[in-house]
C-alpha positions as CSV (number, residue, x, y, z in Angstrom):
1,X,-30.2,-19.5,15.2
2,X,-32.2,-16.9,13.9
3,X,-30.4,-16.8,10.4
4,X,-29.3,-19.0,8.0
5,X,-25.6,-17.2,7.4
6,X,-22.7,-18.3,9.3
7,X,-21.2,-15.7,11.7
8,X,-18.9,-12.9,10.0
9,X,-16.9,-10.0,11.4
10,X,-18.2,-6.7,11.7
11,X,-17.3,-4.7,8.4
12,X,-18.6,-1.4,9.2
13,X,-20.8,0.1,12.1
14,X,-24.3,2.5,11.7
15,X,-23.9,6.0,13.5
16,X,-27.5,7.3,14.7
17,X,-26.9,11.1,15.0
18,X,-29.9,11.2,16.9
19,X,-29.5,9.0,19.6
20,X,-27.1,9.6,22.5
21,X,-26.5,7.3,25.4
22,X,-24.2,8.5,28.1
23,X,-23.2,11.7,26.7
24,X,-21.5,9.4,23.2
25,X,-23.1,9.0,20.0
26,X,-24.8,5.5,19.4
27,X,-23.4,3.0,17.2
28,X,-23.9,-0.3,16.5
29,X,-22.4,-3.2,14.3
30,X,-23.0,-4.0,10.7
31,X,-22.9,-6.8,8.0
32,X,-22.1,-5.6,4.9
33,X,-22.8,-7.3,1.9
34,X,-20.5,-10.0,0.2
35,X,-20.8,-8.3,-3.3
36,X,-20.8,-4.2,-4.0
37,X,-20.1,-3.1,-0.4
38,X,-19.2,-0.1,-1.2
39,X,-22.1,0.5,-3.5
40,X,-24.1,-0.5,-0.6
41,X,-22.6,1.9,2.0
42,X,-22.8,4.7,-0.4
43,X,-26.3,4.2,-1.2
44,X,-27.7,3.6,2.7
45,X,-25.7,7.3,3.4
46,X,-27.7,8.7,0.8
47,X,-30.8,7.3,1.6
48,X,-30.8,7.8,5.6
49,X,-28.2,10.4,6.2
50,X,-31.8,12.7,6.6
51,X,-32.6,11.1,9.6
52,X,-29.1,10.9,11.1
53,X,-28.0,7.2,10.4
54,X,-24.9,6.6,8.0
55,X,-22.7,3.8,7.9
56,X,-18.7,4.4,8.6
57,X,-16.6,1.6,7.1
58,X,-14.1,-0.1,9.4
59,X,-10.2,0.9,8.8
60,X,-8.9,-2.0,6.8
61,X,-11.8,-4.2,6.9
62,X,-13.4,-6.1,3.6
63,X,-16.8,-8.2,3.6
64,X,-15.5,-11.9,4.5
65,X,-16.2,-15.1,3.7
66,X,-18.7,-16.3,6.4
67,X,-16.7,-18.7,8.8
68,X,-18.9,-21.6,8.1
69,X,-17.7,-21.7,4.6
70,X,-13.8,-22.6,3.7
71,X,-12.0,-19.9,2.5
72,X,-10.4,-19.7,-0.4
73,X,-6.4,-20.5,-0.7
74,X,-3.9,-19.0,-3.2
């Protein structure tokens, strides 16, 4: 395995404006971070939105615990 994290579901995916494949903008899957997500998202559009890549949050999707840790029960 090429990292130490468990595997996790795909919170969000990265948009490259500038890359087109098939006639359909290119996207791809994305991690976000456990802690400040949304800090994180907001920050990476800022940052890279002048070369075309932004990040686009999944409907209903929150960072998750990875699966090789138990999650927590109420």
């Amino acid at each position: 395995m090429s990292s130490p994290r468990g595997i996790r579901a795909c919170g969000a995916v990265i948009h490259d404006e500038n890359a087109v494949e098939g006639g359909r903008r290119v996207s791809g899957p994305i991690t976000l971070p456990q802690r400040n997500a949304e800090d994180f998202v907001t920050e990476f559009n800022r940052v890279y939105a002048s070369i075309g890549w932004t990040i686009q949050r999944l409907a209903g999707k929150q960072p998750s615990p990875p699966s090789d840790e138990p999650e927590a029960t109420a």
